[in-house]
ZADO-1210 file (C-alpha; in nm, 4 decimals, padded with zeros to 6 digits):
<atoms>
<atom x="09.4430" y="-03.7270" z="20.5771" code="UNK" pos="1"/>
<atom x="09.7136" y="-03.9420" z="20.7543" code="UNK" pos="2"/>
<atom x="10.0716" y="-03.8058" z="20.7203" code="UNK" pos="3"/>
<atom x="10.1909" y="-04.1059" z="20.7137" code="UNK" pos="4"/>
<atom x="10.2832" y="-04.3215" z="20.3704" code="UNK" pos="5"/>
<atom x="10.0300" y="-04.6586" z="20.3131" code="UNK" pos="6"/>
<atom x="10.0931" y="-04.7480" z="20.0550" code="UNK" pos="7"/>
<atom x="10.2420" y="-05.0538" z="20.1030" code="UNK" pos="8"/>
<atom x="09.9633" y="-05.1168" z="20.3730" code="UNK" pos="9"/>
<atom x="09.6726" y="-05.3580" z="20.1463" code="UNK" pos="10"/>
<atom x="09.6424" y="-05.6741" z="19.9911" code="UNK" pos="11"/>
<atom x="09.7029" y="-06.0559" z="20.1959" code="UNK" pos="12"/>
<atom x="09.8432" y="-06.0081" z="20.5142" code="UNK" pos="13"/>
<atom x="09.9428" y="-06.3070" z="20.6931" code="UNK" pos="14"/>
<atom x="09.9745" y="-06.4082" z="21.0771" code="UNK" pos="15"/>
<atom x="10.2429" y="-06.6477" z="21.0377" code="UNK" pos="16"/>
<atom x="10.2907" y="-06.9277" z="21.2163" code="UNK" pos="17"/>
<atom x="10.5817" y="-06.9786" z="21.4747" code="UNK" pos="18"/>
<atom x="10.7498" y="-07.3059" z="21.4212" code="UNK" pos="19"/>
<atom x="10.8709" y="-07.4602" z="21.7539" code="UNK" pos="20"/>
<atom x="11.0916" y="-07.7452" z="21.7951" code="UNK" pos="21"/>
<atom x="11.0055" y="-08.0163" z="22.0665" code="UNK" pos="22"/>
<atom x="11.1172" y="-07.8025" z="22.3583" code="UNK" pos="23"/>
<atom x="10.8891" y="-07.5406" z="22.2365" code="UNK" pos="24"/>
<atom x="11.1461" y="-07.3475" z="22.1811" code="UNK" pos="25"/>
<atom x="11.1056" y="-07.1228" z="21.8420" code="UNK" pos="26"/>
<atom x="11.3012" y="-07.2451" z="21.5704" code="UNK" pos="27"/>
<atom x="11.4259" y="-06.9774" z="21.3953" code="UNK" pos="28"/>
<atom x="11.5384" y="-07.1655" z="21.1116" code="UNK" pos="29"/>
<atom x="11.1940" y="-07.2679" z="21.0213" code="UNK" pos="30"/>
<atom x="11.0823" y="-06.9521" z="21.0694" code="UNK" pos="31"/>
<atom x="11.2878" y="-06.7505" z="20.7859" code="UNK" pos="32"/>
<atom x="11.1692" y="-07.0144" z="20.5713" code="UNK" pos="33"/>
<atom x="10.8247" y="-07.0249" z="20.6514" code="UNK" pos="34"/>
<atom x="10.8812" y="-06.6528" z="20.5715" code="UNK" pos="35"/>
<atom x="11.0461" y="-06.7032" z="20.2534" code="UNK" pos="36"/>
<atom x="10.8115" y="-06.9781" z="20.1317" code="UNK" pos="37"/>
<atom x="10.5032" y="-06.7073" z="20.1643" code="UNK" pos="38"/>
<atom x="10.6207" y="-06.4513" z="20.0229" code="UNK" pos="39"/>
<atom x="10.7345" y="-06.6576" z="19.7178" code="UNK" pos="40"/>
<atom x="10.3770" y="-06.7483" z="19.7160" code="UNK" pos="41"/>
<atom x="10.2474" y="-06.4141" z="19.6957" code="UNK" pos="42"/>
<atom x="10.1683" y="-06.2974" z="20.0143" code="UNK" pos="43"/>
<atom x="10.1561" y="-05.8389" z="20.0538" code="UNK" pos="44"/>
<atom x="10.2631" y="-05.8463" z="20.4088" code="UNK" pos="45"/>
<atom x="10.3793" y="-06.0593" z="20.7420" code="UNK" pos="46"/>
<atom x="10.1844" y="-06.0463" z="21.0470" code="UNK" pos="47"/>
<atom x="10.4585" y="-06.1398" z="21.2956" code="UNK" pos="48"/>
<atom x="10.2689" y="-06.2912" z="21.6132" code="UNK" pos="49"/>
<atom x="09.9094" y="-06.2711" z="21.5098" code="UNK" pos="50"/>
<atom x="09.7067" y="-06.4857" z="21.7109" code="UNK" pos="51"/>
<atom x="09.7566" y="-06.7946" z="21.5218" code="UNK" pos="52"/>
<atom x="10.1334" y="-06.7334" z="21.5387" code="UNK" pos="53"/>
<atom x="10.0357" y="-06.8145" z="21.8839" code="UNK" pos="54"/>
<atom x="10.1613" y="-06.4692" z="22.0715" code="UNK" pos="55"/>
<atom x="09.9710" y="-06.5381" z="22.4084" code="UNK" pos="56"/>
<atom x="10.2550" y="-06.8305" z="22.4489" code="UNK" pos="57"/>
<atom x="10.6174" y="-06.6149" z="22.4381" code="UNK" pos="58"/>
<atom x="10.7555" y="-06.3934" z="22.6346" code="UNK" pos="59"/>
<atom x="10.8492" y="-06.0383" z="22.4342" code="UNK" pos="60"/>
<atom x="11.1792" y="-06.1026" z="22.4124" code="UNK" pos="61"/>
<atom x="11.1088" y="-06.4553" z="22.2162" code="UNK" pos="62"/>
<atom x="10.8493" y="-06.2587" z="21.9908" code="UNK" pos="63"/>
<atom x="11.1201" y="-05.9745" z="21.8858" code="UNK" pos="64"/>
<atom x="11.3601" y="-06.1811" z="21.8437" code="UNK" pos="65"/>
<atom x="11.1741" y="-06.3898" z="21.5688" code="UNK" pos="66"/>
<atom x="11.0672" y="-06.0911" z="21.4483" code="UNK" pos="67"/>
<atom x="11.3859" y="-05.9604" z="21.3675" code="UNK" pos="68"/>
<atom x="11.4499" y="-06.2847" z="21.1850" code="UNK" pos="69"/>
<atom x="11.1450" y="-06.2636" z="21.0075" code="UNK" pos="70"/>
<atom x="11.2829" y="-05.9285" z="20.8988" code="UNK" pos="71"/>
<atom x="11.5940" y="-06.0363" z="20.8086" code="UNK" pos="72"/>
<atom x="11.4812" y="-06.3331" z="20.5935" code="UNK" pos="73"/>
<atom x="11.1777" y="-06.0920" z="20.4020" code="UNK" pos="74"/>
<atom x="11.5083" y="-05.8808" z="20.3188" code="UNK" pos="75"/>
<atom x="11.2383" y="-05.5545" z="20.2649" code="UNK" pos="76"/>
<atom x="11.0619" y="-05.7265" z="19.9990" code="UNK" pos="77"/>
<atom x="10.6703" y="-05.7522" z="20.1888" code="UNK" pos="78"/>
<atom x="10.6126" y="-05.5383" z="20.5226" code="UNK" pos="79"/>
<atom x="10.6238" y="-05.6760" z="20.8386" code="UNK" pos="80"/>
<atom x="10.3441" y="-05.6287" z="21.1415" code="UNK" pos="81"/>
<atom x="10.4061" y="-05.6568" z="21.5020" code="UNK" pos="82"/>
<atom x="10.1502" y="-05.7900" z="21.6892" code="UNK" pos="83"/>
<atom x="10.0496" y="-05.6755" z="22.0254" code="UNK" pos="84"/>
<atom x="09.8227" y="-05.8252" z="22.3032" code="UNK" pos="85"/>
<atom x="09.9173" y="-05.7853" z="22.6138" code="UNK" pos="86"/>
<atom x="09.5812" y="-05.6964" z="22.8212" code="UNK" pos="87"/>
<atom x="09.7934" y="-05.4386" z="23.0406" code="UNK" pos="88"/>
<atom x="09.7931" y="-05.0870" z="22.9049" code="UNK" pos="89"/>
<atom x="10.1664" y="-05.0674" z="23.0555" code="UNK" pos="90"/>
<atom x="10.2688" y="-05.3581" z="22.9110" code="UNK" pos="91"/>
<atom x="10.1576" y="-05.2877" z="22.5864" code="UNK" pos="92"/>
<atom x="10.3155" y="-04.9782" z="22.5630" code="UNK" pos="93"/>
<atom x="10.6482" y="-05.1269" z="22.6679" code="UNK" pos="94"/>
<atom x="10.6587" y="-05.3924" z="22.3738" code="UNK" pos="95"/>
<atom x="10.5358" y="-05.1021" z="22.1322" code="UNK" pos="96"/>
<atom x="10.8537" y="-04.8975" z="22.2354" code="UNK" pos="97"/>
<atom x="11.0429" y="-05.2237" z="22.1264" code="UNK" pos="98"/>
<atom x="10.8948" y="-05.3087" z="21.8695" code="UNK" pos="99"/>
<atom x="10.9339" y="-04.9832" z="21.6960" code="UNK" pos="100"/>
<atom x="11.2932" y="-05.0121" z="21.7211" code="UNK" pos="101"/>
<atom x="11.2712" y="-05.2955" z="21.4790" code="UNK" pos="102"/>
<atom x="11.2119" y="-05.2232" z="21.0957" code="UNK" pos="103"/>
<atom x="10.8315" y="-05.3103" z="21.0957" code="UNK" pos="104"/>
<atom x="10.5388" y="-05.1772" z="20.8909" code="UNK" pos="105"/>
<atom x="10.2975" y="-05.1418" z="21.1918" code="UNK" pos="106"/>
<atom x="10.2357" y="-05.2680" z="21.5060" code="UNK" pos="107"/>
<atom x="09.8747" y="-05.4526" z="21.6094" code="UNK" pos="108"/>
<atom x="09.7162" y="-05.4306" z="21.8391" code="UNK" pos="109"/>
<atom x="09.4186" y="-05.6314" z="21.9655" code="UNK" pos="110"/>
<atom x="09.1938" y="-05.5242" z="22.2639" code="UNK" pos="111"/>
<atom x="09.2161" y="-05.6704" z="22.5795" code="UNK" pos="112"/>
<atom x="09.1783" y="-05.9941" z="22.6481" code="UNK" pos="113"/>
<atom x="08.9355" y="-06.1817" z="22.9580" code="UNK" pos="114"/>
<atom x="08.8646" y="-05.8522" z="23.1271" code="UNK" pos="115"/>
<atom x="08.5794" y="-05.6369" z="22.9683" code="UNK" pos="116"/>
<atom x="08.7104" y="-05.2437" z="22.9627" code="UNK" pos="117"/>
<atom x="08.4338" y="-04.9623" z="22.9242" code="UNK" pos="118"/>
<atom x="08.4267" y="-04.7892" z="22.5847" code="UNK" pos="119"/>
<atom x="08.6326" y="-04.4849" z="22.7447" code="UNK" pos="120"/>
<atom x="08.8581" y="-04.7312" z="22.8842" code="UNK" pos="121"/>
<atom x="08.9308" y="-04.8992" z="22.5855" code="UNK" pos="122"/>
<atom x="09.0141" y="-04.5829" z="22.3529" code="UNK" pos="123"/>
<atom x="09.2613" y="-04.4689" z="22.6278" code="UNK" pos="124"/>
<atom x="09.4142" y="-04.8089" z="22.5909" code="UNK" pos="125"/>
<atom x="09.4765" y="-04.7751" z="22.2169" code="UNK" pos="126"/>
<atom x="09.5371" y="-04.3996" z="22.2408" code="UNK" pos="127"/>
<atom x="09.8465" y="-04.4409" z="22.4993" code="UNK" pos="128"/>
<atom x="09.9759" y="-04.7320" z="22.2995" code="UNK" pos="129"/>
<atom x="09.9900" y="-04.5706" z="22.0047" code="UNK" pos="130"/>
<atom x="10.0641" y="-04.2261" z="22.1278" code="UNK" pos="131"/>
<atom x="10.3844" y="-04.3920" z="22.2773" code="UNK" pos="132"/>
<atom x="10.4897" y="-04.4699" z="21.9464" code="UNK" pos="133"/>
<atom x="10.4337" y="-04.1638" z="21.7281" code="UNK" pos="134"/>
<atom x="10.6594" y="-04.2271" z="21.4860" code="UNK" pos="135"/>
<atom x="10.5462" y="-04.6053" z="21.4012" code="UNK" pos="136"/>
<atom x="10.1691" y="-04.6458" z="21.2135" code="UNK" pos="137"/>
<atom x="09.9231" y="-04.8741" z="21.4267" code="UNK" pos="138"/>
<atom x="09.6766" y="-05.1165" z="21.3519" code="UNK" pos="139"/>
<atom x="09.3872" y="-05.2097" z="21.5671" code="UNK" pos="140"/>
<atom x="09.2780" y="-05.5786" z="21.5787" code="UNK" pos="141"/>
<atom x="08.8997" y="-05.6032" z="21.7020" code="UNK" pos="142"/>
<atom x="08.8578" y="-05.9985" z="21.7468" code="UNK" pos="143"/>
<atom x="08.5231" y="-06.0494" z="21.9611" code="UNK" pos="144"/>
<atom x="08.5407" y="-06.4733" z="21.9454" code="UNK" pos="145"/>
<atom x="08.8702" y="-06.4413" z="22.0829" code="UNK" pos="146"/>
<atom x="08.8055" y="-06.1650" z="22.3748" code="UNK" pos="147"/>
<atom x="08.4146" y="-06.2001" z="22.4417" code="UNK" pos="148"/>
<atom x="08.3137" y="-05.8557" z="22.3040" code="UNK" pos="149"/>
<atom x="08.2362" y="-05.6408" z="22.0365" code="UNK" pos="150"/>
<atom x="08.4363" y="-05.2972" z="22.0007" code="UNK" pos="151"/>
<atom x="08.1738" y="-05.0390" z="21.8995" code="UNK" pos="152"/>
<atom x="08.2019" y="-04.8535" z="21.5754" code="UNK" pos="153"/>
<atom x="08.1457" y="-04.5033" z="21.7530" code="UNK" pos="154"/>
<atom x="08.5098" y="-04.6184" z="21.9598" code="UNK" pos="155"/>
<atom x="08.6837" y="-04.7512" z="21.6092" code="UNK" pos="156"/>
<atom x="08.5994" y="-04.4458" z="21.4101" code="UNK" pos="157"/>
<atom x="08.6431" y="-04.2302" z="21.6872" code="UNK" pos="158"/>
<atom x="08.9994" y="-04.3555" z="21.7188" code="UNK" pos="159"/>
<atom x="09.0555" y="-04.3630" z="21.3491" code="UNK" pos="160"/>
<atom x="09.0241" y="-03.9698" z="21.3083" code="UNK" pos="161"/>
<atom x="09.1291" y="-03.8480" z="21.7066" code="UNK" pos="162"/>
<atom x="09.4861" y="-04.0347" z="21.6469" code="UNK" pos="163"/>
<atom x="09.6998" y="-03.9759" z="21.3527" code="UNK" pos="164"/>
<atom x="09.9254" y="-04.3049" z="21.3810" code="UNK" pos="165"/>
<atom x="09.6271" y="-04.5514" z="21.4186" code="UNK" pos="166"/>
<atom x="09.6064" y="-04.6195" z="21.0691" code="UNK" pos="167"/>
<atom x="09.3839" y="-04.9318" z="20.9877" code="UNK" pos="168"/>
<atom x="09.2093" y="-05.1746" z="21.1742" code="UNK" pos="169"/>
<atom x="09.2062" y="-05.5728" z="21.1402" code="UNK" pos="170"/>
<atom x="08.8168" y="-05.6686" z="21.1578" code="UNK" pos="171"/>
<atom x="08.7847" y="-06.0530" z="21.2692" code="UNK" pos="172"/>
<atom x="08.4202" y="-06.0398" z="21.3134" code="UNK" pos="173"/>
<atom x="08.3069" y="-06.1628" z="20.9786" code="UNK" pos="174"/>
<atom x="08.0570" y="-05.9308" z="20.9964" code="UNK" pos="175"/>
<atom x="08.0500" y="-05.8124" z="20.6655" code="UNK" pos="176"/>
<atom x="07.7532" y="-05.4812" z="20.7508" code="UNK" pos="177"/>
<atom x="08.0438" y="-05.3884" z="21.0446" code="UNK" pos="178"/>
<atom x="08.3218" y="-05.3691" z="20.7792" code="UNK" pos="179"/>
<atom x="08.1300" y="-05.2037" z="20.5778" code="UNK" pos="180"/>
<atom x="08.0316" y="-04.8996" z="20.7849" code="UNK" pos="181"/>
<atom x="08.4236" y="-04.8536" z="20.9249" code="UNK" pos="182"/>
<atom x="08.4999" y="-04.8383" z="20.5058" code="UNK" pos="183"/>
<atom x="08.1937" y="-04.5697" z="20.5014" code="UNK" pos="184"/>
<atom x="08.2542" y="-04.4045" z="20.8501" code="UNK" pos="185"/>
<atom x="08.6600" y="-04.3713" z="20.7443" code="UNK" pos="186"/>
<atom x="08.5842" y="-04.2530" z="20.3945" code="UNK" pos="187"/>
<atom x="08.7601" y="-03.9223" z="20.4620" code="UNK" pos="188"/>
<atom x="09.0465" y="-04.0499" z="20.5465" code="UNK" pos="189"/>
<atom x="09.3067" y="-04.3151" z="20.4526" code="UNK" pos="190"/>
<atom x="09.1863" y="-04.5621" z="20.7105" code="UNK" pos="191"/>
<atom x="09.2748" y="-04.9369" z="20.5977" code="UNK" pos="192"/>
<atom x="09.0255" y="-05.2084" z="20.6679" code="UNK" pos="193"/>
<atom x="09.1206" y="-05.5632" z="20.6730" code="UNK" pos="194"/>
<atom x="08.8842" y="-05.8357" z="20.6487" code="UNK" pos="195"/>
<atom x="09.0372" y="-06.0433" z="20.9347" code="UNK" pos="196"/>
<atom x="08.8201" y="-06.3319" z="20.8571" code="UNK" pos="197"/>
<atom x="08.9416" y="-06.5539" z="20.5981" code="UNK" pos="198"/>
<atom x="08.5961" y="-06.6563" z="20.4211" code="UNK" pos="199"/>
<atom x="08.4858" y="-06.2865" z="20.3647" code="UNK" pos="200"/>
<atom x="08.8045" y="-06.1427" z="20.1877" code="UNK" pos="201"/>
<atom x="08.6160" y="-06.1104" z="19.8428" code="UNK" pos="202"/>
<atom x="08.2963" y="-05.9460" z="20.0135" code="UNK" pos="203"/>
<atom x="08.5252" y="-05.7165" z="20.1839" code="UNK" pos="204"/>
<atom x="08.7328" y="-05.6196" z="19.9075" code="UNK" pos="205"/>
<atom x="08.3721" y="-05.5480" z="19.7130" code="UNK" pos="206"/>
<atom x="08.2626" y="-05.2865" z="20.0080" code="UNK" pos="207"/>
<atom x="08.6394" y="-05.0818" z="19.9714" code="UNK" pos="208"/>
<atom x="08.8458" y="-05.3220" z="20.2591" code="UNK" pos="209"/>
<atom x="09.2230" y="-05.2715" z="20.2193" code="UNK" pos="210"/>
<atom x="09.2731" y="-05.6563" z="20.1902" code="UNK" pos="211"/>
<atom x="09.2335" y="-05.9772" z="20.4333" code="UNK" pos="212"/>
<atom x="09.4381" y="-06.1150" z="20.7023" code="UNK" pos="213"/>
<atom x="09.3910" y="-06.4412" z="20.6353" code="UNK" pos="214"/>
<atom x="09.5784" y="-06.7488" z="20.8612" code="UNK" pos="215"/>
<atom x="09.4833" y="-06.9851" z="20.5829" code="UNK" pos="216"/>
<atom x="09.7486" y="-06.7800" z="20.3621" code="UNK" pos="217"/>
<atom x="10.0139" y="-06.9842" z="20.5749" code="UNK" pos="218"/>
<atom x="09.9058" y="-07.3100" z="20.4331" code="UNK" pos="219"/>
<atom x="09.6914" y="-07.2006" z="20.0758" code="UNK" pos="220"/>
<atom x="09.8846" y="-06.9142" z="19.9920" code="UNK" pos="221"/>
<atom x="09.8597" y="-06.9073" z="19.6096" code="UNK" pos="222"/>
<atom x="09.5066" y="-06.9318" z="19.6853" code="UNK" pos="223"/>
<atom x="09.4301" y="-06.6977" z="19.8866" code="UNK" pos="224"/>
<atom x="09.6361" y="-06.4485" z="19.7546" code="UNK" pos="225"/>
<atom x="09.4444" y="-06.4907" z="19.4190" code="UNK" pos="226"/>
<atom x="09.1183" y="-06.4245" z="19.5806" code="UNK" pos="227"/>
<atom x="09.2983" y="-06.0452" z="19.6203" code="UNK" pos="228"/>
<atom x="09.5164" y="-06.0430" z="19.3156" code="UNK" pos="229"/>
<atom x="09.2311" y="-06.1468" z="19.0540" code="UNK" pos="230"/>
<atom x="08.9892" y="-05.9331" z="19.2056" code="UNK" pos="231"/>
<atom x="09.1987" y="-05.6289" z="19.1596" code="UNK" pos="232"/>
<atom x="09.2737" y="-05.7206" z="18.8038" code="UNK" pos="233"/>
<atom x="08.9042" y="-05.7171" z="18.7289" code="UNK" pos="234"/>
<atom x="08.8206" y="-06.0969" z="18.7469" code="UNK" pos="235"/>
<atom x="08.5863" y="-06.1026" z="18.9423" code="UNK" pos="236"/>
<atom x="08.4326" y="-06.4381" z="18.8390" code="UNK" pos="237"/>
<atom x="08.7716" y="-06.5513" z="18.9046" code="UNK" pos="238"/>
<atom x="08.8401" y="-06.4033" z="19.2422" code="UNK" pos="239"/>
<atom x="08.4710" y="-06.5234" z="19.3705" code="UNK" pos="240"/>
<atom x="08.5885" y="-06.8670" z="19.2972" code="UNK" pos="241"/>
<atom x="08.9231" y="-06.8730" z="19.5087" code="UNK" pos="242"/>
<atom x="08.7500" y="-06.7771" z="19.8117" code="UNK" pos="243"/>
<atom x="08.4324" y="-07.0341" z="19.7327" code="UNK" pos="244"/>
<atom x="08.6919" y="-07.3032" z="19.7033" code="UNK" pos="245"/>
<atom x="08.8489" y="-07.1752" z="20.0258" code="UNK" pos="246"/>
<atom x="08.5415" y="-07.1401" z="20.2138" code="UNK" pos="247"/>
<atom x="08.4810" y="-07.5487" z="20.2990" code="UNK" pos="248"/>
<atom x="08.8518" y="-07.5640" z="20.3726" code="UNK" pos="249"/>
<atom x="08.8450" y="-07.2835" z="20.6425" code="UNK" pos="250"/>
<atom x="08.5196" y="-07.3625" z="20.7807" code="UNK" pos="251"/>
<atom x="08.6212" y="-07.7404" z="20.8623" code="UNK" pos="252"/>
<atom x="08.8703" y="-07.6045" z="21.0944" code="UNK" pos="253"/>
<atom x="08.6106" y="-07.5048" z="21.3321" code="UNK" pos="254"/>
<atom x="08.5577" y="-07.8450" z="21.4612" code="UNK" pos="255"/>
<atom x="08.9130" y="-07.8035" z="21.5924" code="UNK" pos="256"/>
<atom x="09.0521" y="-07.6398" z="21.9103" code="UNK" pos="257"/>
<atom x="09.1902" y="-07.3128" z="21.8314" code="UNK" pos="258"/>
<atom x="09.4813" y="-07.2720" z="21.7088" code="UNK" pos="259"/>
<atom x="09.6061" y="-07.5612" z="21.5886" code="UNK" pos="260"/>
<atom x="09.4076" y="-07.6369" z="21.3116" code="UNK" pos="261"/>
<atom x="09.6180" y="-07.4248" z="21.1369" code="UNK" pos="262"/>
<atom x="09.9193" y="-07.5825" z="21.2154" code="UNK" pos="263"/>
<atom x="09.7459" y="-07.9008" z="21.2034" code="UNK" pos="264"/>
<atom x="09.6827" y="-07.8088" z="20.7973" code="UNK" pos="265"/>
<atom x="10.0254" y="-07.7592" z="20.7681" code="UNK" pos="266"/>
<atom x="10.1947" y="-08.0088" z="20.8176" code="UNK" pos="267"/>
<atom x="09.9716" y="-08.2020" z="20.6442" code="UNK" pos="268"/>
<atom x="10.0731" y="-08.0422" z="20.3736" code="UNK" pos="269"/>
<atom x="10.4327" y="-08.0792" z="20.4452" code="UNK" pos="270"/>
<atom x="10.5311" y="-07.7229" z="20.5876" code="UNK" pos="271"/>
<atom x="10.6655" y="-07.8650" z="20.8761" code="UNK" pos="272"/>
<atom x="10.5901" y="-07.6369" z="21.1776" code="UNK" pos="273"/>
<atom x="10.6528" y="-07.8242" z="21.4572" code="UNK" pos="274"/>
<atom x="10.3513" y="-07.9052" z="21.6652" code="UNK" pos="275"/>
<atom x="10.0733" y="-07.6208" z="21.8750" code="UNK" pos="276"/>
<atom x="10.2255" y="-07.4953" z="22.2142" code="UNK" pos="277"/>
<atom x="10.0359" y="-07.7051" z="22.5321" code="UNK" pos="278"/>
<atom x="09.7808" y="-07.6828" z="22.6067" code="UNK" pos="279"/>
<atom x="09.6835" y="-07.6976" z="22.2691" code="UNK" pos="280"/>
<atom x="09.7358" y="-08.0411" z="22.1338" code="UNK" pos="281"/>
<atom x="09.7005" y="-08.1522" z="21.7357" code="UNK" pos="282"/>
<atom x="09.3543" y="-08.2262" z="21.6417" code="UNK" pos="283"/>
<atom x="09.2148" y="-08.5746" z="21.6698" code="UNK" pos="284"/>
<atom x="08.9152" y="-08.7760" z="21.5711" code="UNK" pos="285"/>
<atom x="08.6065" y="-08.6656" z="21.3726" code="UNK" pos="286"/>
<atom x="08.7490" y="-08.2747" z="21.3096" code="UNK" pos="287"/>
<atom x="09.0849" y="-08.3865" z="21.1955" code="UNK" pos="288"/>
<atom x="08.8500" y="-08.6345" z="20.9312" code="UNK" pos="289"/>
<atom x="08.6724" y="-08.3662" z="20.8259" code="UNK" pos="290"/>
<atom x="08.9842" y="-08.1399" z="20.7926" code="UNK" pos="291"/>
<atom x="09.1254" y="-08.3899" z="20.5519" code="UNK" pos="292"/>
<atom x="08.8236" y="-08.4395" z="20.3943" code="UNK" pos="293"/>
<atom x="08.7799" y="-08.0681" z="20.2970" code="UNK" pos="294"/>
<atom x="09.1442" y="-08.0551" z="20.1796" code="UNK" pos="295"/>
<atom x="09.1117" y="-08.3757" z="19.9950" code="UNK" pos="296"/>
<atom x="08.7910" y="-08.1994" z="19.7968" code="UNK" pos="297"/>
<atom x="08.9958" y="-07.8822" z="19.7292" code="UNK" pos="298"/>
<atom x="09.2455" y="-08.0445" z="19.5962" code="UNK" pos="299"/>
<atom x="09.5039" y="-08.0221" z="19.8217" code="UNK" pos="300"/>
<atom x="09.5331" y="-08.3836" z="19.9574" code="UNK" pos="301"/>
<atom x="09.5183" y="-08.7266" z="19.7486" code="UNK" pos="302"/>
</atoms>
């Protein structure tokens, strides 16, 4: 069993997004309210540069900085996540060290990016990051569409019980049978497993997962935080029914270049962002139409 408290680890975690102005600078301002507005909307926690909070385009100092403000402006009410994804163990270890100086949940960290490490090479990665920061609970964030591979479950669980801070893992797959046997494999301890894809949060939550980290929680979150909330009040009819009318929503981003659908979505909605960091450029033609169109059958636009 982890010595560590998790309580407050569970439930829908969100990467928020990072608000820029038209220098690409990050606008604070936006920020703490962009934090405000989801947790008055439900949200259990704040992913602070998740990779639709666009991580891969600031420098550290930029990230920690708007992470302190998105501490400041949650004022302790929701935890706060760190996210991590720098491919160089060194790196990585230096921005944990940082980032642990800050009043954050966890940090998260995803595995390397473009290169492909061995298995061995990859649980020395985590295992130095994390043993850097003994003190601080980690998350690992296994995202194969983003980084072109698949981290084993042998090298997950093997992490999950060899090192006492890793303490959950964020599972973007959407492969509901790999979820599943982490939840299984991690029974005997308090491992949390997040559904890290935002169409199988119910599914997840009905194999034991810890909650979802869900991007669409930036734009839909009373929605998607009912998916969680009703399902642990015993409605499950209900919850089932969130995350069906979320499904067509999420899935018509697709079309679009990652990330800014998401940011795309929100300022559709009037959450004014500020546009996607070049090279990524708002979404045009047929998958912005079919973006509106899903929103306009959920409800969401007239």
């Amino acid at each position: 069993m982890t010595k560590f408290d998790l309580s407050r680890i569970h439930g829908i975690l969100v990467p928020i997004l990072t608000p820029v102005d038209a220098d690409e600078n990050i606008d604070l301002t936006k920020l703490k309210w962009m934090t405000r507005h989801v947790i008055d909307h439900g949200v259990d926690g704040i992913l602070a540069f998740g990779s639709n909070s666009e991580f891969y385009m600031f420098s550290d100092d930029e990230m920690l900085k708007a992470t302190q403000a998105i501490i400041d402006a949650a004022n302790g009410e929701v935890p706060v996540y760190f996210g991590i994804g720098h491919i160089r163990t060194k790196a990585a270890v230096a921005l944990a060290k940082r980032a642990a100086q800050l009043d954050i949940e966890a940090i998260s960290v995803l595995q390397p990016m473009f290169i492909q490490p061995t298995e061995d090479s990859l649980y020395r990665h985590f295992k130095t990051i994390a043993e850097s920061v003994p003190q601080t609970k980690m998350l690992l964030y296994s995202n194969p569409g983003r980084t072109g591979y698949t981290m084993s479950d042998d090298l997950i669980v093997k992490l999950a019980h060899d090192v006492d801070n890793i303490v959950g893992i964020k599972e973007s797959s959407g492969n509901i049978t790999k979820l599943e046997e982490l939840v299984r494999r991690t029974a005997d301890l308090d491992f949390k497993a997040f559904a890290g894809k935002d169409t199988v949060v119910f599914p997840g939550l009905c194999i034991g997962a810890a909650g979802g980290v869900c991007s669409t929680a930036n734009i839909f979150p009373d929605l998607v935080t009912s998916i969680y909330d009703r399902y642990q009040a015993g409605d499950l009819k209900g919850a089932l029914a969130a995350q069906f009318k979320l499904n067509p929503i999420r899935q018509s981003q697709d079309a679009a270049s990652f990330p800014a659908a998401t940011k795309d979505m929100a300022n559709l909605m009037g959450i004014d962002v500020g546009p996607s960091v070049l090279p990524t450029e708002a979404t045009t033609g047929s998958a912005l139409a079919g973006m509106k169109q899903a929103m306009r059958d959920g409800g969401y636009l007239k």
